[in-house]
C-alpha positions as CSV (number, residue, x, y, z in Angstrom):
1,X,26.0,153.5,138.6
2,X,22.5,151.5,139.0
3,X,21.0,150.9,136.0
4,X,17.9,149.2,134.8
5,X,16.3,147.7,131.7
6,X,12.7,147.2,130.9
7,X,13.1,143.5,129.6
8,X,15.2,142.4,133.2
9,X,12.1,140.1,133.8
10,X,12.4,138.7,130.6
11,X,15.5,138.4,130.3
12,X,15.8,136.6,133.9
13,X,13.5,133.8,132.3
14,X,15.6,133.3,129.8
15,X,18.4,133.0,131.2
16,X,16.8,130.4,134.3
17,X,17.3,133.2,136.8
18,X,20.7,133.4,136.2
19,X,22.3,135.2,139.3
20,X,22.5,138.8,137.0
21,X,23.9,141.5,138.7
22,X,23.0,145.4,137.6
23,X,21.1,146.1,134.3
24,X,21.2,148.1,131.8
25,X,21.8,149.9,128.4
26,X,19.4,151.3,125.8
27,X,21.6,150.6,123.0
28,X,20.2,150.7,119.1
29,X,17.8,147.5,118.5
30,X,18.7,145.2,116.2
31,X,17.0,144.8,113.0
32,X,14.7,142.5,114.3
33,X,13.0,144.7,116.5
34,X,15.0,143.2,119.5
35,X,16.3,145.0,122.8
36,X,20.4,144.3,123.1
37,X,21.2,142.2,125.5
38,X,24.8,141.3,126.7
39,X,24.8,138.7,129.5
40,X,28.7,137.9,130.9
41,X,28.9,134.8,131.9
42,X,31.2,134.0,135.4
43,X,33.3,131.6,133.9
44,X,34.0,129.9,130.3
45,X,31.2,128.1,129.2
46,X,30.6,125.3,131.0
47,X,27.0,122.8,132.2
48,X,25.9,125.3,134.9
49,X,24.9,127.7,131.2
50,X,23.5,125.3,129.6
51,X,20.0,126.8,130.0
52,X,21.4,130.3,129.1
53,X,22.7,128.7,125.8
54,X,19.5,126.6,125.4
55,X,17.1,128.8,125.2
56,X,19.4,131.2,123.4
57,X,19.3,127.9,121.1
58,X,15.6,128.2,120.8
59,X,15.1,131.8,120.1
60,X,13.2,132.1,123.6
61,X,15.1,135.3,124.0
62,X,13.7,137.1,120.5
63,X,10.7,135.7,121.5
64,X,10.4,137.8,124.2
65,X,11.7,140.8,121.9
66,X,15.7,140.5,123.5
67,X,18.8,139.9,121.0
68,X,20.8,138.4,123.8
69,X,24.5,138.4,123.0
70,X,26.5,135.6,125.7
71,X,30.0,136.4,126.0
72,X,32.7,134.3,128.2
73,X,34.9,136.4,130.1
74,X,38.8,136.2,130.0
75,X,38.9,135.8,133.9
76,X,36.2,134.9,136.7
77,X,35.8,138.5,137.9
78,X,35.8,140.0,134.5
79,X,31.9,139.4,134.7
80,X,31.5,142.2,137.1
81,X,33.9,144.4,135.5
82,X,32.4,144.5,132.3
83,X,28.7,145.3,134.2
84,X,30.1,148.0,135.9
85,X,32.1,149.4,132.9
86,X,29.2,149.2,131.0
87,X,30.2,146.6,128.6
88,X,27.8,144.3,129.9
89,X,23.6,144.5,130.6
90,X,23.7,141.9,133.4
91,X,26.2,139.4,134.9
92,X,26.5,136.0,136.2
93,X,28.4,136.7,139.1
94,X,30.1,134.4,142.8
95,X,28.6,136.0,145.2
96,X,31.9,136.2,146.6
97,X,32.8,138.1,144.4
98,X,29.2,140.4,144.0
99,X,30.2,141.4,147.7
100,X,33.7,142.0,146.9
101,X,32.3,144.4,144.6
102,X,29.8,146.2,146.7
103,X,32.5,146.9,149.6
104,X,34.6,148.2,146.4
105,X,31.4,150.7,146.4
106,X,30.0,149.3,143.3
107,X,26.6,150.3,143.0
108,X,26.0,146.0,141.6
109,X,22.8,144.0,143.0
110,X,22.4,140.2,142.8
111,X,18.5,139.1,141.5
112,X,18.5,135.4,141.4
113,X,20.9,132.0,141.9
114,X,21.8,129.6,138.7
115,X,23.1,126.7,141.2
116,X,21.4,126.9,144.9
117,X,25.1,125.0,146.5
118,X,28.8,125.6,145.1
119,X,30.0,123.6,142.5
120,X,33.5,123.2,143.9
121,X,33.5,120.3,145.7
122,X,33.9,116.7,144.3
């Protein structure tokens, strides 16, 4: 279930290489003239997004010709689950549970890393 979407490069840079898993969707543009993009975030909104929600903030997503849409999932592996349902373009994902995924046989890749060490520790 690979899937791909002409504006994942842009979308990457607006999202600070957000660690986006899969791609896809060619759903009906927006007014605007943008590309529909629904990024799932890992975990409720929380400092590690606040470049996603920043540059959201500062139209740097219909800039680049993307309507990006940011929804919170109910859980911490909802994220995947909407990407590989479909409900979801890309996904910021644990790569615990990215590989969780893949040995599922998910057909999910990881493209990039939002925080280079966990954030669990104090």
């Amino acid at each position: 279930m690979k899937r791909t979407l002409p504006a994942l490069a842009a979308a990457l840079a607006i999202v600070g290489g957000a660690p986006a898993t899969g791609c896809g969707g060619d759903s009906a543009r927006p007014s605007g003239g943008e590309r529909p993009l629904t990024l799932a975030l890992d975990f409720a909104p929380n400092p590690v997004h606040a470049g996603i929600y920043a540059a959201a903030e500062r139209a740097e997503d219909r800039a680049r010709g993307i309507a990006l849409r940011v929804r919170a999932p109910s859980a911490s592996t909802d994220s995947l689950k909407l990407l590989a349902s479909g409900r979801a373009d890309m996904a910021v994902a644990d790569i615990q549970d990215l590989g969780l995924a893949r040995e599922r046989g998910d057909d999910l890749v990881g493209v990039g890393a939002l925080v280079q060490r966990p954030l669990a520790a104090v």
